[in-house]
PAKOLPA-426835 format. One record per residue: residue in three letters; z, y, x of N, C-alpha, C in turn. Coordinates in pm, whole numbers, plus 50000, padded with zeros to 5 digits. Each point is the difference from the previous one (the first is absolute). Layout:
<lumkols>
ALAZYXZYXZYX/...
</lumkols>
This chain:
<lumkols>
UNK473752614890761500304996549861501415004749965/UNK499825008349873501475005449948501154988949990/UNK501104997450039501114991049963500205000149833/UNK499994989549928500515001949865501205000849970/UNK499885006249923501735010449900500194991249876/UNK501345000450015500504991949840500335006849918/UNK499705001249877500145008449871501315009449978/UNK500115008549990501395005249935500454997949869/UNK500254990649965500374997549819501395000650013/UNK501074997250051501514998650018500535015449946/UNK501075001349912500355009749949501384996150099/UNK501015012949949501494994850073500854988249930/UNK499805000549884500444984749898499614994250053/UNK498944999250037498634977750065501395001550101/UNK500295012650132499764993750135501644994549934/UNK501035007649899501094991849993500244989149948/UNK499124999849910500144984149907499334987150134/UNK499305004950103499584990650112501334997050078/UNK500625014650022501704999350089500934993049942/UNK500214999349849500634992949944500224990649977/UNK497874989649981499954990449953500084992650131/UNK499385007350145500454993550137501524995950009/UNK500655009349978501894998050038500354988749880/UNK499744998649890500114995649878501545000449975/UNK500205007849844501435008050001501154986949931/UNK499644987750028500654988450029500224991650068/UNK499775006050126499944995850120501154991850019/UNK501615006449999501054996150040500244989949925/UNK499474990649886499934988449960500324989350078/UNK499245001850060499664986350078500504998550158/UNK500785010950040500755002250098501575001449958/UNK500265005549915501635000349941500614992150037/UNK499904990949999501234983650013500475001050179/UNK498295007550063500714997850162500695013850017/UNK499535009449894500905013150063501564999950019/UNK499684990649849501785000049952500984992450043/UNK499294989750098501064991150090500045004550103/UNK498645009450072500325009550108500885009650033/UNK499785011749865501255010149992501184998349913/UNK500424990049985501484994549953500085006049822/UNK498775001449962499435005849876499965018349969/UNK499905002750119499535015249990498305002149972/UNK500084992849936497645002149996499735012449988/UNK500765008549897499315013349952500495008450139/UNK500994998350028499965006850146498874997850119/UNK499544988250004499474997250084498515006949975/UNK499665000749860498345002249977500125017050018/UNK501395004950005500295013350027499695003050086/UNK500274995150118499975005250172498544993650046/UNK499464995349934498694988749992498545013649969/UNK500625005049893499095012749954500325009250113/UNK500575004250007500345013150140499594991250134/UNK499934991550044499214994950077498664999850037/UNK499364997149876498565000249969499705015650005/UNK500575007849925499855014049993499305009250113/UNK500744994350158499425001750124498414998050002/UNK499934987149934498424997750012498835005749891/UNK500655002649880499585006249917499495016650041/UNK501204999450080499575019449998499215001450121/UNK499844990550088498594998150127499134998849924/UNK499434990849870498524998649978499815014749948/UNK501045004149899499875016549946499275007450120/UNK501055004150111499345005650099498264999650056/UNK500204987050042498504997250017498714999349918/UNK500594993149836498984998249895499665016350031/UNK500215013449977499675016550002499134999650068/UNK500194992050154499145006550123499444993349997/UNK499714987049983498944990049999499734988149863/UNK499345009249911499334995549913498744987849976/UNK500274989150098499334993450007500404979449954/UNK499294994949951500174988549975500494992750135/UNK500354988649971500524995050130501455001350019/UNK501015013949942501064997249970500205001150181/UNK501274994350011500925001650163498564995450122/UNK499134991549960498744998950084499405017950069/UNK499625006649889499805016950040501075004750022/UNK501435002849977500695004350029500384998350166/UNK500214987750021499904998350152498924999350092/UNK498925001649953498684997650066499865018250055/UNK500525010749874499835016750065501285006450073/UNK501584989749921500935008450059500574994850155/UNK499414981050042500105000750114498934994750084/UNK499154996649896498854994350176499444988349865/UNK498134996950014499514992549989500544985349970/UNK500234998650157500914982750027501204995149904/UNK500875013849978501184997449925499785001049886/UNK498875004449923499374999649860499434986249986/UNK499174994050078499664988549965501044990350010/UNK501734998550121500574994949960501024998549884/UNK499715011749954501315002149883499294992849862/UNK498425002650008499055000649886500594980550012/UNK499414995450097500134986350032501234991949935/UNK501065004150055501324996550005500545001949820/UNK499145011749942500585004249831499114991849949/UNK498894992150022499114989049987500794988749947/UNK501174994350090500824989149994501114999149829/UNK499925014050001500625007549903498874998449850/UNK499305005649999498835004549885499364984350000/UNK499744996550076499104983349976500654991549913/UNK501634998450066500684989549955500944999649855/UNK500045016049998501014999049846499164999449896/UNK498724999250019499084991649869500464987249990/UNK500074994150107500194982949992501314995449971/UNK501295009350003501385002349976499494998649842/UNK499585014749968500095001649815499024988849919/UNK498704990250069499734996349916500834981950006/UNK500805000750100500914987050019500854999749904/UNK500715014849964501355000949920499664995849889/UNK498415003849946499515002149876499974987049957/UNK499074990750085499964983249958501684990250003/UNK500505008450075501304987850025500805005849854/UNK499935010649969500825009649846499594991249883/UNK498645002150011499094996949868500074984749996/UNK499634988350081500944984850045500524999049941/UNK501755003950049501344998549943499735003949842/UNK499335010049987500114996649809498904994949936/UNK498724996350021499684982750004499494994250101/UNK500634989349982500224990250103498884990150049/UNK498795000649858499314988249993498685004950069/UNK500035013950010499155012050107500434997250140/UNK499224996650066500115002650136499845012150058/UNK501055003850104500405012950022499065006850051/UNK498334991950072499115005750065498655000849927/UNK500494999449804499255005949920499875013349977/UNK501565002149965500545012549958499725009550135/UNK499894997250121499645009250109498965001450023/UNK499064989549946498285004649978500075011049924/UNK500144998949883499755006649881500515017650023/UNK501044998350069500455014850065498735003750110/UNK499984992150079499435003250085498325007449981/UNK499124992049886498825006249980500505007049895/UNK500545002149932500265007949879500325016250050/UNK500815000550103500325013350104498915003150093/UNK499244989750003498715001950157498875010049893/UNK500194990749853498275006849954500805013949950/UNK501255004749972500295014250017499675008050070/UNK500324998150106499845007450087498745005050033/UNK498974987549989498615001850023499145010149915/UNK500744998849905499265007849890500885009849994/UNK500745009250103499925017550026501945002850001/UNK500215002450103501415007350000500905006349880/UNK499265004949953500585010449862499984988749869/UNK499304993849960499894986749928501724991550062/UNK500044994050084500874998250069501765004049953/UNK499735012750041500925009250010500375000449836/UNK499415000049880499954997349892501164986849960/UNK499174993650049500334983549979501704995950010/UNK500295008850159501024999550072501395004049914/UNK499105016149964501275007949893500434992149903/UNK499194990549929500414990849901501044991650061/UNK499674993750082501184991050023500865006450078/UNK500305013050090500695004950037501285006249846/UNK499185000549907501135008749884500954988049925/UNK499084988650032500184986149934501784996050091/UNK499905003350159500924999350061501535009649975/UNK499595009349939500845012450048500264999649848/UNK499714992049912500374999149846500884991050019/UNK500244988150056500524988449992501125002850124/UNK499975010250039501145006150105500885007849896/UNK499185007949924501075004949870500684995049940/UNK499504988049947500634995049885501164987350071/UNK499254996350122501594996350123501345012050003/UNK499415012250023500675010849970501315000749902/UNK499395001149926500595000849847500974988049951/UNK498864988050017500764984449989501625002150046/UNK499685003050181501275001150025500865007849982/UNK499665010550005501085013649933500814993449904/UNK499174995049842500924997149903500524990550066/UNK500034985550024501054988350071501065010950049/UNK499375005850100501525002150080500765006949938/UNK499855007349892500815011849882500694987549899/UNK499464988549963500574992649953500564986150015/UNK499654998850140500584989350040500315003350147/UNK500285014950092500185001050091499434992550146/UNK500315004150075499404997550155500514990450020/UNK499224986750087500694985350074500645005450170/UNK499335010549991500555006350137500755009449991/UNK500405010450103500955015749970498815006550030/UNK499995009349914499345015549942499165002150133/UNK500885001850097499745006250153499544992950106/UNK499664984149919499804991850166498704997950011/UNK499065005749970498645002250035499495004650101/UNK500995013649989500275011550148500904997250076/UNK500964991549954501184997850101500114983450029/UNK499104991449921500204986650028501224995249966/UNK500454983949925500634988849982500935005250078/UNK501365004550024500625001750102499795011250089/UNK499175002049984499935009650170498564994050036/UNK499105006450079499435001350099499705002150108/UNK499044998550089500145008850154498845003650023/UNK500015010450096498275006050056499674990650037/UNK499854991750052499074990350092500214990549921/UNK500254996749829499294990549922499135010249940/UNK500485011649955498805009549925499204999750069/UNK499355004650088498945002150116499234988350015/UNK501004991549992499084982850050499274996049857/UNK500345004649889499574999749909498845011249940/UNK500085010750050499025012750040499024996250035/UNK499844990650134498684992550037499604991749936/UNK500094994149916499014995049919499755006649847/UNK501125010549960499815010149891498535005749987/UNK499785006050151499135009949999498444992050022/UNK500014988749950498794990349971499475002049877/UNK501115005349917499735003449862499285012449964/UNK499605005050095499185012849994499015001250037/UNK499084991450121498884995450049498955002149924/UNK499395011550023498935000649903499855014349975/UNK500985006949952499725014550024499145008950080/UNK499944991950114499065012250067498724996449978/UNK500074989449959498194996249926499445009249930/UNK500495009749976499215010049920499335008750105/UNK500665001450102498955008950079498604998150022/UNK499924983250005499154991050014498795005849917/UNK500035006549882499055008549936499785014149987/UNK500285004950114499965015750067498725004449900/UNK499024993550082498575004549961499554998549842/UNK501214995649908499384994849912500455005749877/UNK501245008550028500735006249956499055018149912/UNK500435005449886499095009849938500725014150055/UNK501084998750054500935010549996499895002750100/UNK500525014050124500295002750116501114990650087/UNK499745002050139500774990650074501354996550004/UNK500615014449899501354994850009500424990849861/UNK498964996349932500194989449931501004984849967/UNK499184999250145500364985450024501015001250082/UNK500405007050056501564996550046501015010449891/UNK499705004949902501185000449907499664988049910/UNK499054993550013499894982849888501234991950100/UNK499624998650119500994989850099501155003249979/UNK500555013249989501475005549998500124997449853/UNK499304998749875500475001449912500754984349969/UNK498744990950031499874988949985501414993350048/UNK500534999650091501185001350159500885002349885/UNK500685011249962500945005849868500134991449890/UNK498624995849968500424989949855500274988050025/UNK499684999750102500064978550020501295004950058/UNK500725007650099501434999850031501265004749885/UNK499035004749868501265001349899500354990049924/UNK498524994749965499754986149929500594991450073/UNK500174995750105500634989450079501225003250016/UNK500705008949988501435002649997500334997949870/UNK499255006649893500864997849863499904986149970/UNK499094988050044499854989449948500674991950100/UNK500654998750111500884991650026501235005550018/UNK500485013649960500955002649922500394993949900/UNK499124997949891500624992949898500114985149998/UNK498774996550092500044984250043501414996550058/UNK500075010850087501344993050104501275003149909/UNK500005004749889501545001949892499724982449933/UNK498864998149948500284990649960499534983650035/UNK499865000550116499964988750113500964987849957/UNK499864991049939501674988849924500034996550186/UNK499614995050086500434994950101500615007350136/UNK500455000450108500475004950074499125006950138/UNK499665004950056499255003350170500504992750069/UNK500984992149965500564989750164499234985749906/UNK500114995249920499514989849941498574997749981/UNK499155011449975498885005350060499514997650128/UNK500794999850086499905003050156499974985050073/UNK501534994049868500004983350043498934993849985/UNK498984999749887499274995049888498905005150065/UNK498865002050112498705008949976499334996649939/UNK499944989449943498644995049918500345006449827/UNK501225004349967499925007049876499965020550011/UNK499375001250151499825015750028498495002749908/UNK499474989350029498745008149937499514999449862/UNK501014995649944499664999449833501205007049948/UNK500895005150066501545009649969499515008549887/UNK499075003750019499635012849917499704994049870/UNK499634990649983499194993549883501484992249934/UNK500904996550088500984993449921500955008949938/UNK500105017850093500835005649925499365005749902/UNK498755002749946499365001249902500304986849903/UNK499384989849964500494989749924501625000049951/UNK501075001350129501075002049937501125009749915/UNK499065012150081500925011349948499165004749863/UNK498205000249978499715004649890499394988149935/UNK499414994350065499004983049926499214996550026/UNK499544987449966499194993350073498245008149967/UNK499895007249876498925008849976499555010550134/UNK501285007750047499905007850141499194994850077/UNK501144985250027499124996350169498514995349962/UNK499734994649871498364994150001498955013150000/UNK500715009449939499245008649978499465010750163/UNK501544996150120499875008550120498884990750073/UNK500114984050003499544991550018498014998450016/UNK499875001349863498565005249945499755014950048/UNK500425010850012499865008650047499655001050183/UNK500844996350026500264996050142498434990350071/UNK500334991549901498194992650003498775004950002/UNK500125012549936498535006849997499975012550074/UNK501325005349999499915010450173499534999350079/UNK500194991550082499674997350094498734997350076/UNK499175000649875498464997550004499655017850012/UNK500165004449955499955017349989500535006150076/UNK501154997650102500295002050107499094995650130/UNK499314984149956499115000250097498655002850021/UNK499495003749864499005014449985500265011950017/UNK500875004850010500515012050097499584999450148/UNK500994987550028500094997250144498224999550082/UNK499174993349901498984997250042499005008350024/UNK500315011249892499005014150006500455008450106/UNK501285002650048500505006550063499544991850179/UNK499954988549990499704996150120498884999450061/UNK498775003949871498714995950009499395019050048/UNK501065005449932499775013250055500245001650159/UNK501164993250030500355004150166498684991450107/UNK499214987449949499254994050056498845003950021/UNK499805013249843498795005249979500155014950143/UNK501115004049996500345012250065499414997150194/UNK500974988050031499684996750111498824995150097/UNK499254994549837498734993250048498845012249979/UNK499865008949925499895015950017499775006350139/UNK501324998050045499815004750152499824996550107/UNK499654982549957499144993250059501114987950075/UNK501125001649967501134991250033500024987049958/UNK499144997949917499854988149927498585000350013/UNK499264986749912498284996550031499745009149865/UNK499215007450038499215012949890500004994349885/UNK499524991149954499824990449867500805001249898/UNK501695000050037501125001649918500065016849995/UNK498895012050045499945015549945499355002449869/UNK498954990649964499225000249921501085002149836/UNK499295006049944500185006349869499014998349888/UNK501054991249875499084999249919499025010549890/UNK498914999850016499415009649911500575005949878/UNK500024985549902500595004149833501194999350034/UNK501154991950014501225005450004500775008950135/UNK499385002350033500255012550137501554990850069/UNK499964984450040500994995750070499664993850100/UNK500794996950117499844991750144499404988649944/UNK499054995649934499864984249966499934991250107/UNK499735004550101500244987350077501094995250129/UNK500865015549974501414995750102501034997349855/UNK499585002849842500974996749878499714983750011/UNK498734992250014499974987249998500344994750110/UNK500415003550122500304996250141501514999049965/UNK501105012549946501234998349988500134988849905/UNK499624999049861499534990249924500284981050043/UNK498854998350067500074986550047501104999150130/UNK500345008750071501085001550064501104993249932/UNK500315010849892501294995349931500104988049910/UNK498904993349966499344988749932500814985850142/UNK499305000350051500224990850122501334999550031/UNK500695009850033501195001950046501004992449899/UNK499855005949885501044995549915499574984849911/UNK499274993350061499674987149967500614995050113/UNK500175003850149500694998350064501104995549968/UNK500405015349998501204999849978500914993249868/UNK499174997949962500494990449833500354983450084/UNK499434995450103500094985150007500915000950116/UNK500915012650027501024996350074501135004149960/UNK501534993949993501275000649959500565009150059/UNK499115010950135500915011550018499355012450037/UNK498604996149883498965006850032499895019649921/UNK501304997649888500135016149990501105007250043/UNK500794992750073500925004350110498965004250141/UNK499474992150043498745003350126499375014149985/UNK499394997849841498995014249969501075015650006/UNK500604993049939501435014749985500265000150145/UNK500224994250097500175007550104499415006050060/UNK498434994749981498955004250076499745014249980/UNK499765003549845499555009049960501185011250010/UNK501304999650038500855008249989499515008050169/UNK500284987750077499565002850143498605011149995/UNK499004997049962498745007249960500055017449995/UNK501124997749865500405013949955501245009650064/UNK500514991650060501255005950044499145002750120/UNK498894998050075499315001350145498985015949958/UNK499324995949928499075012949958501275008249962/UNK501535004549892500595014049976500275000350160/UNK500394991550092500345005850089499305013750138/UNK498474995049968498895010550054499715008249900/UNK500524996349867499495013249903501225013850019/UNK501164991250068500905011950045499745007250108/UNK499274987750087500065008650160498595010649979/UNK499084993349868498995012650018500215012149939/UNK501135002549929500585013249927500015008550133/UNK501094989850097500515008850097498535007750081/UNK499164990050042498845000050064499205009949949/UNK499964999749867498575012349951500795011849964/UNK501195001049994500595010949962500295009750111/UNK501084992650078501085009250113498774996950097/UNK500134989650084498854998350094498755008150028/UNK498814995949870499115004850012499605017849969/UNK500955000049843500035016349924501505009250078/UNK500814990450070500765011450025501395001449899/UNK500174991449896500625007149863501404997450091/UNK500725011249965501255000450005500784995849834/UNK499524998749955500994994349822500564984750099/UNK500965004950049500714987950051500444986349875/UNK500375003349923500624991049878499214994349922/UNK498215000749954499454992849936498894994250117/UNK499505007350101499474998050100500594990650131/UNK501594996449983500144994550123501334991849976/UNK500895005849959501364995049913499794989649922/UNK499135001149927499964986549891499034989650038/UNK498805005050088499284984950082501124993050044/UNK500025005450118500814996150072501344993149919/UNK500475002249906501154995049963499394987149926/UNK498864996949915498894993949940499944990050107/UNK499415000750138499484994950030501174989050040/UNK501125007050015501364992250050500244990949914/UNK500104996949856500414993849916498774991249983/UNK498895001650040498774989149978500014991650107/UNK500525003650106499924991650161501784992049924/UNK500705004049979501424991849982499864991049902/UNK498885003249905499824989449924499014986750013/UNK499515006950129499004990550013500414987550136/UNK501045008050088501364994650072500054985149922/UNK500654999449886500544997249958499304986549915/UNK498605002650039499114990849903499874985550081/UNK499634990249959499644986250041500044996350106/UNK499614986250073499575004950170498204994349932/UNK500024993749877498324997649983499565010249960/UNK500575007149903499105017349983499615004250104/UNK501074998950123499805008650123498944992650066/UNK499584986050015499544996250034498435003449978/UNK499764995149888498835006849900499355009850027/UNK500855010049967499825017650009499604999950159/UNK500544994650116499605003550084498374991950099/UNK499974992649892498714991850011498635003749942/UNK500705006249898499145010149879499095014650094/UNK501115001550101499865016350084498934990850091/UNK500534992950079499094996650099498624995849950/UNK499914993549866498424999949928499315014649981/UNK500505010049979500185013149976499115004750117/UNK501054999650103499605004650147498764999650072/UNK499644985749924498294995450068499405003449855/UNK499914999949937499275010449875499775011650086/UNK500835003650019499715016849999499385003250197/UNK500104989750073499695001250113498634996649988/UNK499604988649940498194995649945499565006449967/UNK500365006649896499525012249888499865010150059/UNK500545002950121500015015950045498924996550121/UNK499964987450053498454996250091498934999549922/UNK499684992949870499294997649971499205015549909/UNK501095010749983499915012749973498975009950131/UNK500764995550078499475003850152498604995950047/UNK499624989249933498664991650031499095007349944/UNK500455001049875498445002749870500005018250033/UNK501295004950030499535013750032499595000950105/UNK499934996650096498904997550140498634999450019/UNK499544987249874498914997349946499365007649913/UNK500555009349947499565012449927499235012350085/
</lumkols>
């Protein structure tokens, strides 16, 4: 029996408005307050060296998206450039990654939408995301992808007119900070607050390589989708520089007072909005912010339902989650598997007080584990297997990639670590069962 194929409807717009609406180009919202007590208020510096970081990993999926045009994303990539075993663990491990930042975006969405009414319980508003993004998806990628651009322009409008807002203030009522301490920080800075602040910067980008995730789905030739990832990579690192650039000029409070204070890091952003332009800003970033996050985790969810569909394809998973729906040509039943996944999780995670601190680590661990084999398989299918001497995109930049994903991941929890490495060992007997029980039925044949 032929394996089923998923539709090609994705133009190069779908796969970016998916890269975009995955990264979501307001990301640094809701992280600002810790950047800015981290790097002594250098943020725009920090989302600087944050983008050239990522860049490493960006220009591996490029590489590989060319040669291996297949769904599944870093799952195929490591499954041809180093070995079977290391495809199913990377596929596994970017699992931890793709499962869980549904249950991240539809948490943000109910706890957002809450705070501005109150008389809603927060695990209404995360229903309502939750099937409202599920029956998207169901009903066809490109529909979807539609949906997405709307509220993706909805974001990147209300980034303008933040834009602008602040421009005029600071022309007429000048900077609460100096001109230069964005890049240079309150005083001065040092590498090892920038950097320490770098590791959790580059959280703000998570999601980008989700586009590979629709290789197969894509209308264009293979080098498509990795100029969508690189493009995607460029705008969220300009957008995130110009917008806490201007955040960090007009910040009324200090990075050491910030630093004293953590419990006013994560609304920083919302207060220097209210104070420097009005209280219209922050309700309006507020409400915005509320319904992102649901569209981020219909991203997250299609993109994950693709890597489940990819793996279980090649038999890495139980056949069931390969199946393809007739009329809308999608995984329907590894899209409803990621689905109630992320359903569960973030009901979870809603009834515990340190339950989206937990998920954020988990899922960083996840992703920072899969770029790290998506580097070593550049090296692997390129120099290794083909021979390539292009030392500098072939071996120079994994390798340098892979360095900055292991230091960041150094650096993570001891429960992420914990997790993640509990996650592998579930992994391990997956793929040791699966490869007997592979062994059985072809015997019996």
């Amino acid at each position: 029996m032929e394996p089923q194929v998923l539709r090609r409807s994705l133009s190069s717009g779908d796969l970016i408005v998916y890269g975009l609406l995955f990264i979501g180009p307001l990301a640094p919202v809701g992280v600002f307050g810790v950047l800015d007590a981290k790097s002594s208020g250098s943020v725009a510096l920090v989302y600087l060296v944050a983008t050239l970081a990522m860049a490493f990993t960006a220009l591996s999926y490029a590489q590989m998206s060319r040669q291996v045009p297949h769904a599944g994303s870093v799952y195929a990539y490591a499954s041809i450039g180093i070995g079977r075993p290391a495809g199913f663990v990377a596929g596994w491990l970017a699992m931890l990654d793709y499962l869980l930042i549904p249950a991240v975006g539809y948490l943000f969405c109910g706890i957002a939408l809450h705070s501005l009414v109150p008389s809603v319980p927060a695990w209404v508003f995360t229903a309502i995301a939750f099937v409202s993004t599920t029956l998207l998806n169901l009903v066809g990628v490109h529909l979807a992808a539609r949906v997405g651009f709307v509220v993706l322009v909805v974001e990147i409008v209300l980034l303008a007119v933040f834009v602008i807002a602040a421009v005029v203030v600071l022309i007429m009522k000048g900077p609460a900070r100096p001109w230069l301490s964005p890049a240079i920080g309150v005083g001065g800075t040092t590498t090892a607050a920038v950097m320490g602040a770098v590791s959790v910067a580059v959280l703000s980008f998570l999601g980008f390589d989700a586009i590979a995730s629709f290789a197969e789905e894509n209308t264009g030739d293979e080098r498509q989708v990795g100029r969508a990832v690189l493009f995607c990579l460029g705008v969220a690192g300009l957008l995130f520089v110009a917008q806490t650039y201007l955040a960090g000029l007009l910040m009324p409070v200090t990075p050491r007072h910030l630093a004293q204070v953590p419990a006013e890091q994560g609304t920083a952003f919302y207060t220097m909005t209210k104070t420097a332009i009005g209280t219209w800003m922050q309700r309006a970033f507020a409400v915005v912010k509320g319904v992102g996050p649901a569209f981020t985790a219909m991203a997250a969810v299609a993109a994950a339902s693709r890597l489940l569909y990819g793996m279980a394809r090649d038999r890495g998973l139980p056949k069931a989650l390969a199946s393809v729906d007739e009329r809308s040509q999608v995984p329907r039943a590894a899209l409803l598997t990621t689905a109630a996944v992320s359903l569960v999780v973030s009901v979870w995670a809603a009834r515990r007080s340190d339950g989206l601190d937990v998920l954020v680590s988990i899922v960083n661990m996840g992703a920072l584990a899969a770029f790290t084999l998506l580097h070593v398989s550049v090296v692997g299918y390129f120099v290794i297997r083909h021979g390539s001497r292009l030392w500098i995109p072939h071996l120079v930049i994994p390798v340098l990639g892979a360095a900055v994903s292991i230091w960041i991941m150094v650096s993570a929890t001891t429960l992420a670590k914990v997790v993640a490495a509990g996650w592998l060992a579930v992994g391990v007997v997956v793929f040791v069962t699966g490869g007997r029980a592979k062994a059985s039925s072809a015997s019996a044949e």
